[in-house]
N, C-alpha and C positions, 0 to 999 in steps of 0.2 A: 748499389747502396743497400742498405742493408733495412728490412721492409720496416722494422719498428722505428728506425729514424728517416725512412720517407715518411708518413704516416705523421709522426709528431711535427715533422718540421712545417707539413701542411697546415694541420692546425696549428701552429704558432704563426704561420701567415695570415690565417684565417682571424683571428684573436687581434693581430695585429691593426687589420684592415679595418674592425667594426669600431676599436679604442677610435683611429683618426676620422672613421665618421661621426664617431661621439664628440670628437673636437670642435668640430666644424659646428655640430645642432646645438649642443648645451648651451655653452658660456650666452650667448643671447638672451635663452630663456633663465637663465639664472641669475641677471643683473638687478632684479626686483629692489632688494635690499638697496641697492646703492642707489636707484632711483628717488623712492620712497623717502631717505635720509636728505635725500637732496630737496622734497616738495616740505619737509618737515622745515630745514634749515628756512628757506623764503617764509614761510608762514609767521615763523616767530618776526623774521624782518619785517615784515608788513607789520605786527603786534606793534613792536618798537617806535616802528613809523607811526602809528597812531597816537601811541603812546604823548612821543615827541610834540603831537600836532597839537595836544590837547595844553603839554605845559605850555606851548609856544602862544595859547590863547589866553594861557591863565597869567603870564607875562604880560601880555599887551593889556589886559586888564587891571592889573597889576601897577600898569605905567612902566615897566622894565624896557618892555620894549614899543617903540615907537610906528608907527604904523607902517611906515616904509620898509623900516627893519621888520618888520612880523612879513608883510605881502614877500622881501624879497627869500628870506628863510621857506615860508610857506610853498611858494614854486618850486624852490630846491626841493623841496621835504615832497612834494606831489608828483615832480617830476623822477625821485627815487623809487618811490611809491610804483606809477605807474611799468618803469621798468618789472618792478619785481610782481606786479601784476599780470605783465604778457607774461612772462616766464613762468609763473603758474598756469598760465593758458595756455598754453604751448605742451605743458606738461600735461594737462589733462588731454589736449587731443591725442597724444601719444599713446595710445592703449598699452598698460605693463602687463608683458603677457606671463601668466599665473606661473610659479614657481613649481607647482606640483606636474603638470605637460613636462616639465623638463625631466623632473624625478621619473615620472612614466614613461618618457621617452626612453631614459638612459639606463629601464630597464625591460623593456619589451622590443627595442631595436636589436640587441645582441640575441633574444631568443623568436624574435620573428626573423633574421636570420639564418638561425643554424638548424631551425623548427623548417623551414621550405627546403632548404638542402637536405635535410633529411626524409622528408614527403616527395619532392620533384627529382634530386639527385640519387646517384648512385655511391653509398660511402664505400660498401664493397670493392667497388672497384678497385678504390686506393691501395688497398691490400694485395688485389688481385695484379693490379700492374707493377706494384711492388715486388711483390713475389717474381715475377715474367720477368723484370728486369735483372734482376738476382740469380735469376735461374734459365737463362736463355734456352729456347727447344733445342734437340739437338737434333739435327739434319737426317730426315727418313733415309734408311740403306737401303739400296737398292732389290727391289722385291717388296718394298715396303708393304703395298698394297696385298697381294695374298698375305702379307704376316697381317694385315688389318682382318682381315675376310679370318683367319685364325682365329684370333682373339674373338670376332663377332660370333666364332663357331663355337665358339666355349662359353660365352656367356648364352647363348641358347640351350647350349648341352644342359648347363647349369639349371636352366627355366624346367626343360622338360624330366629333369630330375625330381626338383622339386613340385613340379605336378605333371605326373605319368600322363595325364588325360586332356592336357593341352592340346588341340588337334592342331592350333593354328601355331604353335613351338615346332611341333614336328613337322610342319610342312615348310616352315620359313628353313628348321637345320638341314632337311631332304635338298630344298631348291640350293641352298648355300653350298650346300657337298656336291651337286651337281655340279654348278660352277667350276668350283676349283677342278672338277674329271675325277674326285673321291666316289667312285660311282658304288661300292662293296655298301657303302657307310650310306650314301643316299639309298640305294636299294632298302635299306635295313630301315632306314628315318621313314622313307614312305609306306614300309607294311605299317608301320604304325598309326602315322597319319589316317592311312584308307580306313583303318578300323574304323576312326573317330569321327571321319568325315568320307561316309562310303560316295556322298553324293555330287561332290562337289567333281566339277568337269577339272577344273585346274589339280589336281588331287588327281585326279582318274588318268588325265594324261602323262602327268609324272613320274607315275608309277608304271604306267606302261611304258617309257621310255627306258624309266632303269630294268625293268625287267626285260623289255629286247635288250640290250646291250649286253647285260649278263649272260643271257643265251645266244653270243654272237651276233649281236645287233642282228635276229631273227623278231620280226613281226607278227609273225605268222599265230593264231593259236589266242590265246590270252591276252596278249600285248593288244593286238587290232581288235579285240572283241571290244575291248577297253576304249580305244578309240575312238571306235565306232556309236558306244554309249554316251560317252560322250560330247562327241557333236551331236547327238539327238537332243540333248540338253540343254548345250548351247553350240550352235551351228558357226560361231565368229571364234571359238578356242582357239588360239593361235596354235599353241604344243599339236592339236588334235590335229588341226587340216596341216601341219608340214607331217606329220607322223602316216596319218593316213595315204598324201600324196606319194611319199615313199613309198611304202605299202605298195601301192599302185606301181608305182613306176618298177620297182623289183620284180610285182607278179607278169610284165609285162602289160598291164594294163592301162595306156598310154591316155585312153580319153579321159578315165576318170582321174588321173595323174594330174591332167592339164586340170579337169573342172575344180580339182583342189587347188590347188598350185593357182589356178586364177582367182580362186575368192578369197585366200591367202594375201595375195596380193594387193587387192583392193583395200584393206584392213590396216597396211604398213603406207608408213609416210615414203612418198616413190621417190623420193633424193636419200634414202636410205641404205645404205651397203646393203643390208638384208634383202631390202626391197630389189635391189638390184638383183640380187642371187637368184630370187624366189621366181626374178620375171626371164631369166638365164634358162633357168630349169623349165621353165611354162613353156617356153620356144621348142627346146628340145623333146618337151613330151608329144607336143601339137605337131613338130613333124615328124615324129616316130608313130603316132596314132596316125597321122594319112596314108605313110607309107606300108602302116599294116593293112590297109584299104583298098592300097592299089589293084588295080586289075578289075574292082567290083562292076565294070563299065559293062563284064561278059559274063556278069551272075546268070546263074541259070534263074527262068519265071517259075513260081510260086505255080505247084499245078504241071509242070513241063515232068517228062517221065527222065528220070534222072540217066545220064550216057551209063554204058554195060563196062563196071568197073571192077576188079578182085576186091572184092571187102571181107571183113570180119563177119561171120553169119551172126543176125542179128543187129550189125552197127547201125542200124537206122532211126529212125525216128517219123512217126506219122501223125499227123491231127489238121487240125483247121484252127484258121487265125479268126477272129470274131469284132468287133466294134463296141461298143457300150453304148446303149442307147441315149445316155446323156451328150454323146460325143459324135453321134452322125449327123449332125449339123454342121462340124466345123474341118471337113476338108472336104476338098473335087475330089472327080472321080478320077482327075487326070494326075493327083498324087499320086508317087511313089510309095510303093512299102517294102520298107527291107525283114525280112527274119534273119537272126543271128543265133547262131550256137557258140557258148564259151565252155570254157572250162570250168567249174564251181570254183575257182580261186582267183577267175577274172584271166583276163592276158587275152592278146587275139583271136579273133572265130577259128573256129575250127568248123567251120559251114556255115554259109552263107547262101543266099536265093531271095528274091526281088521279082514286084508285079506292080500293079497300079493300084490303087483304090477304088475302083468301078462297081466293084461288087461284093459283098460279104457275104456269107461268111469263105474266106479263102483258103483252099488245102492244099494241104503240104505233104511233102516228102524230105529229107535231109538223110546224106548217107556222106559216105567217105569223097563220091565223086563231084561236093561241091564242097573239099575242102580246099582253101586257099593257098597252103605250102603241105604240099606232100609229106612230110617231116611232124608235123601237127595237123590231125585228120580224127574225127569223130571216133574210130574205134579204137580210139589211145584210151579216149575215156570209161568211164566207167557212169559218169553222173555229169550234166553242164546245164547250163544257165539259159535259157532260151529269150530271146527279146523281140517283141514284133515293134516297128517303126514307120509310123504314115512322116514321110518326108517333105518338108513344105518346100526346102530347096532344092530336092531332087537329090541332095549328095547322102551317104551313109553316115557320112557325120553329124550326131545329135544336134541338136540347136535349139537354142529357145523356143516354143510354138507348138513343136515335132507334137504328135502324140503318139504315144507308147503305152505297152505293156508288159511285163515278167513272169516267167516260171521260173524260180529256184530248183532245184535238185531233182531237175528230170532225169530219169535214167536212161540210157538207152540202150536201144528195141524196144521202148514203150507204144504203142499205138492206140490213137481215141485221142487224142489230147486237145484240149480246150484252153486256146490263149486266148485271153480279151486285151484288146487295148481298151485305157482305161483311165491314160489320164495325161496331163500336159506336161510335157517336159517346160520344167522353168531355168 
């Protein structure tokens, strides 16, 4: 139907409805007059009746009429009387209710009416469902949803047109192009955004993602620096710790693969497909990082003169491992301590060697002949990561409690070297 005669035909229901409850209140109140007419008509009869009562005395005085004749008139005449006396009485208790309530009524009931439908209701609507009927949706084609995610894309586009400096346009168009895999276009949305918003971790992670992907979903470089800053920022960034963990799991670096990948984890609701993946991949990193381990059972001791091996002249590495004196209260001597050599971009030791805890400060030697796979051996490098490890469960596997310390960007053949541990692994 057609919207201007839904619309009218409502209100002509409406109009209609209010006339037959004006039906029903008025007439009552507006009988006044013909009450009133009717207490006037008895009054004059009572007049009359008096009137009569007085000739009917001036009769018997008169001698006209005889005494009998006057008493039996007189009771007629008192007893008519009396009637039209209760009927005055009757009419006074009757309260005539005021003429003017009904004028009031019969015109503040129609606009106390249409007055609350227009404060409580919705008239809109009328129009609105008018129209809807008129104009039935027409059935989304399939794909519908990215043509939704389109159009959302344009009216963004549209926002950050008209103001360039919108940080948070640019970041809603970045995350939307991501989505759809427009990755050229998100790339391009998020330089914009980092301008505007250099600090924001969700911002920092995004941009590092479109930019690995653009350079061959490579991490390495920019991308993880990115990363890296921001989980300092905030340590629960969902983008940052799967980003990172990748990272990891690529460079071969299985334990810190898993440590993301677990706190990842913890973050997502676990009846979640995601969750499920994240805890997929945790499995797989945790037994890739033991099985880089394997064998540690026959590390050479911390202090042991390392077996006579062909090495690189120079592949070595020398110093002593140290304690922090805020931290020798909190292991026996009958701790394990592991030292580790990585490579500066992480991934498995490439040497390895293990003592107890009995004594500090402890020294070391590390050369090619306690690397763990022949294939990967100290003198591939040129720079690695060194890490000392007081082991509370005796395994080489970090764990809550462990305490540690690092050297970054040792070179090696360096010798003098001073590692502290220095603090708790959480």
């Amino acid at each position: 139907m057609n919207p201007f005669w839904s619309v009218t035909l409502f209100w002509i229901a409406a109009v209609a409805c209010v006339a037959i409850a004006l039906a029903f209140v008025l007439p009552p109140l507006l009988r006044k007059k013909e009450a009133a007419a009717k207490a006037a008509r008895r009054d004059i009869n009572i007049a009359v009746y008096r009137d009569q009562m007085k000739e009917m005395e001036a009769d018997r005085a008169n001698g006209l009429l005889s005494e009998s004749q006057f008493q039996t008139s007189k009771v007629e005449l008192e007893s008519r009387l009396a009637e039209d006396a209760l009927a005055q009485a009757d009419n006074v208790m009757t309260p005539v209710v005021s003429r003017r309530l009904g004028f009031t009524l019969a015109g503040m009931l129609p606009v106390a009416a249409f007055g609350l439908y227009f404060v409580l209701g919705n008239p809109m609507s009328l129009t609105a469902i008018a129209e809807a009927q008129a104009n039935p949706p027409i059935a989304a084609p399939p794909g519908g949803g990215e043509h939704d995610i389109m159009a959302m894309i344009q009216k963004v586009e549209e926002k950050t047109k008209s103001d360039p400096n919108d940080g948070e346009a640019w970041t809603m168009l970045a995350k939307t192009y991501a989505v759809v895999g427009h990755w050229p276009e998100a790339l391009s949305a998020y330089e914009k955004a980092i301008k505007l918003k250099p600090d924001v971790p969700a911002v920092m992670t995004g941009y590092a993602e479109a930019l690995a992907i653009s350079r061959g979903r490579e991490l390495k470089g920019e991308p993880i620096q990115l990363v890296l800053q921001a989980l300092e920022k905030d340590p629960d960034d969902f983008k940052g710790l799967e980003l990172a963990a990748i990272n990891a799991f690529q460079e071969k670096n299985y334990a810190q693969a898993t440590f993301y990948f677990k706190h990842l984890y913890k973050l997502l609701p676990p009846e979640s497909p995601y969750a499920q993946d994240i805890a997929e991949a945790q499995k797989e990193a945790t037994r890739l990082s033991r099985s880089e381990l394997t064998g540690m059972d026959n590390l050479a001791d911390l202090g042991a003169k390392p077996a006579e091996k062909a090495a690189s002249p120079g592949a070595t590495l020398h110093g002593e491992v140290d304690i922090a004196p805020a931290l020798k209260g909190k292991f026996a001597a009958s701790d394990i301590v592991f030292l580790f050599a990585r490579s500066a971009s992480g991934g498995a030791p490439v040497a390895a060697i293990r003592s107890t805890a009995g004594k500090f400060p402890l020294e070391f030697e590390l050369s090619d002949a306690m690397a763990m796979n022949p294939d990967n051996k100290l003198s591939n490098f040129k720079e690695v990561t060194l890490t000392a490890r007081i082991s509370k469960s005796g395994q080489p596997m970090g764990a809550a409690g462990d305490l540690e310390g690092t050297l970054t960007n040792v070179k090696v053949g360096t010798k003098g070297i001073k590692l502290v541990i220095d603090k708790v692994k959480s």
